[in-house]
C-alpha positions in Angstrom: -15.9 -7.8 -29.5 -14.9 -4.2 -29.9 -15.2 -1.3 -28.0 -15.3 2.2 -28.9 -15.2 4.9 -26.8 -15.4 8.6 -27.4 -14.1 10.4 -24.6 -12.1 13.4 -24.0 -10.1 11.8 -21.2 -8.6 8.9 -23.4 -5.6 7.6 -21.0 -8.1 7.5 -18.1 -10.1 4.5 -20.1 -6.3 3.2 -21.7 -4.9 3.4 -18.4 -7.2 1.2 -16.5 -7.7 -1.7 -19.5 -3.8 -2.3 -18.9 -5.0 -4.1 -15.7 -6.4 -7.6 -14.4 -9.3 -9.2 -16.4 -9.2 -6.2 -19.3 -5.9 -6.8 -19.9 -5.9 -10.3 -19.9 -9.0 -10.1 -22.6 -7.4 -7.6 -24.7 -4.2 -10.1 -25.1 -6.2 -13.0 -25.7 -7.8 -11.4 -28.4 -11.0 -11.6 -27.0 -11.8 -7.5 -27.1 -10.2 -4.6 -28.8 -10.8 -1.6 -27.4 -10.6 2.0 -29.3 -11.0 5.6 -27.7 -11.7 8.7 -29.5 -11.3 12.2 -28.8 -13.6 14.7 -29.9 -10.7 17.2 -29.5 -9.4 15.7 -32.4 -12.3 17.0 -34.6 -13.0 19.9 -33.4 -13.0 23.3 -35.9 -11.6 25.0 -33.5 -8.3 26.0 -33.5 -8.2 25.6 -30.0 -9.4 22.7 -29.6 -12.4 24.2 -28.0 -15.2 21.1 -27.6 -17.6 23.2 -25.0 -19.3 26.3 -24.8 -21.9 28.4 -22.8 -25.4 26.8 -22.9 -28.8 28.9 -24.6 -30.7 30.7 -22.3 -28.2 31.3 -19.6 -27.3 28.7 -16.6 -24.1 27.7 -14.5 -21.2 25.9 -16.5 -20.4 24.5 -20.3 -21.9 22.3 -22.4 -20.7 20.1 -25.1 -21.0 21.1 -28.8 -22.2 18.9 -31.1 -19.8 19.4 -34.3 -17.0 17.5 -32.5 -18.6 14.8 -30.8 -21.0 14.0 -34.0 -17.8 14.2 -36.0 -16.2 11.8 -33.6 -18.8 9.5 -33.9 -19.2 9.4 -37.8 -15.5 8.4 -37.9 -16.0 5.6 -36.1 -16.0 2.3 -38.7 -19.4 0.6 -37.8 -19.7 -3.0 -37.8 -23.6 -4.9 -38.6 -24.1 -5.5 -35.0 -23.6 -2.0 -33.6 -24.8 -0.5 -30.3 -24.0 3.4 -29.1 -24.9 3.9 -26.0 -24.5 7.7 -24.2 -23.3 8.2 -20.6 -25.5 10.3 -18.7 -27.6 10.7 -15.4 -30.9 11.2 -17.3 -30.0 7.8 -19.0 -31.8 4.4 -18.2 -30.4 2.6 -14.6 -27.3 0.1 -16.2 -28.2 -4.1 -15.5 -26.9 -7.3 -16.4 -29.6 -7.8 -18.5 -28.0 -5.1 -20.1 -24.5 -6.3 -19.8 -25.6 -9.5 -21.3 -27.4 -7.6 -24.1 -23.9 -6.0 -25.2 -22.1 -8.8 -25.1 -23.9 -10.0 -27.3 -22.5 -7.3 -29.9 -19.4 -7.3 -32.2 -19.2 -3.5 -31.2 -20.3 -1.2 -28.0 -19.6 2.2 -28.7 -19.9 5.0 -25.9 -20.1 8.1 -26.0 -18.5 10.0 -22.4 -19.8 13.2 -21.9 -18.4 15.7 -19.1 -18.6 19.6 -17.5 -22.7 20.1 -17.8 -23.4 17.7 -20.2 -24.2 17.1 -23.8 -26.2 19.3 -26.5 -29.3 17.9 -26.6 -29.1 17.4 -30.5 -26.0 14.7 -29.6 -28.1 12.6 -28.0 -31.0 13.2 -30.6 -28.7 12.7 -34.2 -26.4 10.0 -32.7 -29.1 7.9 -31.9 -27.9 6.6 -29.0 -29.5 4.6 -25.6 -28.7 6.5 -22.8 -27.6 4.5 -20.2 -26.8 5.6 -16.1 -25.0 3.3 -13.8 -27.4 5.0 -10.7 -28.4 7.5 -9.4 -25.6 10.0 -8.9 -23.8 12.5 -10.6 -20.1 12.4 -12.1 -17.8 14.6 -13.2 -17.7 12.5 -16.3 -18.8 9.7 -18.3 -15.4 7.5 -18.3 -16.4 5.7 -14.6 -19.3 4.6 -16.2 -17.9 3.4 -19.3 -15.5 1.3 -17.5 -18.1 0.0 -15.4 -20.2 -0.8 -18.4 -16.8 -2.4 -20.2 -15.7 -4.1 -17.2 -18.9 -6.2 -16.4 -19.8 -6.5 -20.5 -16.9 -8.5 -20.8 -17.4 -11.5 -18.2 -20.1 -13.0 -20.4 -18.1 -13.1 -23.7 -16.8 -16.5 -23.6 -13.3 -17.1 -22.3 -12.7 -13.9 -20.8 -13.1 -15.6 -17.5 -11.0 -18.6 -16.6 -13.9 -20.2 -15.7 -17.2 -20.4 -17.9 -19.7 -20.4 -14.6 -17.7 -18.3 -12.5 -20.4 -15.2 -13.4 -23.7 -17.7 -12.9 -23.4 -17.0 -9.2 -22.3 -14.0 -8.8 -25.1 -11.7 -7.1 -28.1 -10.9 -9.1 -27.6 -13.3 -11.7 -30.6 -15.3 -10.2 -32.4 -12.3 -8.9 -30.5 -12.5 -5.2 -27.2 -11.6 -4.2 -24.6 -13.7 -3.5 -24.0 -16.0 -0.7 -21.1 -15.7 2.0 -17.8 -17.3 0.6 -14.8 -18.0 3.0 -11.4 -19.3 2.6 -8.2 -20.5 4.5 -7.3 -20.4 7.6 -10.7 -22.0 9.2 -10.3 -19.8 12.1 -9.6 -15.9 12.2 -9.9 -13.2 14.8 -12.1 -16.1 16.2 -14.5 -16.1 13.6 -14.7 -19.6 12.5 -15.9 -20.9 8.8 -19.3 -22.5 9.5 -19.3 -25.7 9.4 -21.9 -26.5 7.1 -18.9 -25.4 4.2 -16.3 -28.2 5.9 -18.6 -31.6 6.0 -18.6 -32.3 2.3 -22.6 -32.0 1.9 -23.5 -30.7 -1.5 -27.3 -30.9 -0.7 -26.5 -29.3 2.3 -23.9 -26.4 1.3 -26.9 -25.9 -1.7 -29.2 -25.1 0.8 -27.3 -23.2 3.3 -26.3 -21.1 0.6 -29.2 -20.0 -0.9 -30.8 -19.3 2.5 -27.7 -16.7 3.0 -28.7 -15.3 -0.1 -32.4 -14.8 0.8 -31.2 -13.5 4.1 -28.9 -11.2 2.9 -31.3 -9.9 -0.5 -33.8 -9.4 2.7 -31.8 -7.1 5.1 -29.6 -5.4 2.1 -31.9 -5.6 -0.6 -35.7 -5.3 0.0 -36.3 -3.8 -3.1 -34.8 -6.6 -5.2 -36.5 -9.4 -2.3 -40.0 -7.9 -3.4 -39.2 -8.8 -7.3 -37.4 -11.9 -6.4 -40.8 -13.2 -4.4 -43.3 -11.7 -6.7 -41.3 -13.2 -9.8 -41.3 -17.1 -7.9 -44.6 -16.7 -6.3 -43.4 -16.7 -2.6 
């Protein structure tokens, strides 16, 4: 799968895909991963990729010459999604992340300083796409986040093939306690449920510290969970 991403902070997206799983899946061939910098297309002899919005307001917004340019340089392949970085955008799920995966290409568009022209979003045709509901200084966080969790349901990027299916929301709870050596720490011990070799029993236990802990953390995600299995 490939990934391009249009962003005028390129070694901030390089930088952190020369670490851990990215890494790992970019030398396995699994994903190639491209960024693009308006800057680069820009008339300006400046380099100039912002100016000062219409109709007055507090800081600059991006110009669409150089980011549409960007864009159109982009090779597409036949299954193609562009998806735009921004707060305004729809809240970012593994539904979603399943969805791209899905792809041969993801291309993103990072915007940054007050945000995009509005005729960017409208003539690139892209889904606009939030990771919550906060603001950034830019769009490149977000992308990673995006990349980063795309990527653990292509096949072979993780070393094992159910080590995503229960991971927290993938079954519409989040994920149960895990614990590891030594049995006893700071006299907290492991419970004992986890030591007595019980599958039925570590099934169970598990899943009721997933309910429990959807509940307290959660209650918006407990009230689709019950409504979804008829509790």
């Amino acid at each position: 799968m490939q990934f391009d991403i249009i962003t005028l902070f390129p070694k901030m997206i390089e930088d952190a895909c020369t670490h851990s799983i990215i890494s790992r899946a970019i030398t396995d061939n699994l994903i190639k991963i491209n960024t693009i910098n308006p800057r680069d297309y820009t008339h300006s002899k400046h380099k100039k990729v912002d100016d000062t919005p219409y109709g007055g307001g507090a800081g600059m917004v991006l110009m669409c010459q150089p980011f549409l340019d960007a864009l159109a340089s982009i090779k597409k392949q036949k299954n193609t999604q562009t998806i735009i970085l921004t707060p305004q955008g729809q809240k970012f799920n593994r539904n979603m992340a399943k969805e791209f995966s899905q792809k041969d290409q993801l291309i993103m568009i990072c915007g940054h300083y007050e945000g995009f022209d509005e005729r960017i979003r409208t003539l690139s045709h892209a889904q606009e796409i939030s990771i919550g509901d906060f603001v950034l200084t830019g769009g490149e966080l977000p992308a990673l986040c995006i990349l980063d969790s795309t990527i653990r349901y292509i096949d072979g990027v993780l070393g094992k093939l159910d080590s995503a299916d229960y991971d927290s929301f993938e079954d519409g709870l989040l994920e149960y306690p895990q614990y590891t050596k030594p049995r006893i720490y700071n006299n907290l011990e492991v419970p004992e449920v986890l030591l007595n070799g019980n599958h039925n029993a570590i099934a169970e236990w598990r899943k009721n510290q997933q309910i429990s802990k959807t509940k307290k953390n959660r209650p918006d995600l407990w009230e689709i969970y019950q409504n979804n299995h008829k509790i």
